[in-house]
C-alpha positions, -999 to +999 in steps of 0.1 A: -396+671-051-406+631-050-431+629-026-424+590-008-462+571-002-468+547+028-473+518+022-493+496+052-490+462+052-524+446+070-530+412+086-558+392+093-567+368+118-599+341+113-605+316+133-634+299+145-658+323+127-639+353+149-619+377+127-598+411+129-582+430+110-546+449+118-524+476+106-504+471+132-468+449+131-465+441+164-499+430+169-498+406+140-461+391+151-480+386+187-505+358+175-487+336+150-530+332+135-522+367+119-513+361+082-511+389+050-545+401+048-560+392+014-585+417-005-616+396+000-605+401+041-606+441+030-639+437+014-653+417+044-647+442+070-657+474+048-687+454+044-690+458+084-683+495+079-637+490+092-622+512+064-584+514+064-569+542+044-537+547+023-520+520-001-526+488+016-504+455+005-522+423+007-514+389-004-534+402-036-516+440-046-516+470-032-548+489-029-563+520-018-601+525-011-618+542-033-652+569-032-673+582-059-707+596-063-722+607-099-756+617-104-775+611-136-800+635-153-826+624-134-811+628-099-807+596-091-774+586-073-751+567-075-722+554-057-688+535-061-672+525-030-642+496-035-606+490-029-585+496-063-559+477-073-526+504-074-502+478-084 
């Protein structure tokens, strides 16, 4: 069976040094300031710890965020943490 993936489209508002980010439609259609978030607004608020899962269309692509921890032979680790381009 073809399994169907969400897509979520995100918009971001920044003005005057105050920004947000939203999943939400209805939100963004509220405030005409909301525009397609771009990936550098994705990478600004996972810098601030906002994470938004799933495949996520900006003005960029589609991403999704992306985890991984390896450990080399001397124990140190180390870790990947990134949106990824899907298409």
């Amino acid at each position: 069976m073809l399994q169907t993936v969400e897509i979520k489209k995100v918009y971001s508002f920044s003005v005057n040094n105050i920004w947000d980010l939203t999943d939400n439609i209805e939100i963004a259609k509220a405030d005409k300031e909301f525009t397609l978030a771009t990936l550098e607004d994705l990478n600004d608020m996972a810098c601030g710890g906002y994470i938004i899962d799933g495949q996520i269309e900006t003005t960029d692509g589609i991403y999704h965020w992306y985890e991984e921890t390896t450990v080399d032979e001397h124990g140190f680790e180390d870790f990947t943490c990134e949106y990824r381009l899907v298409q």
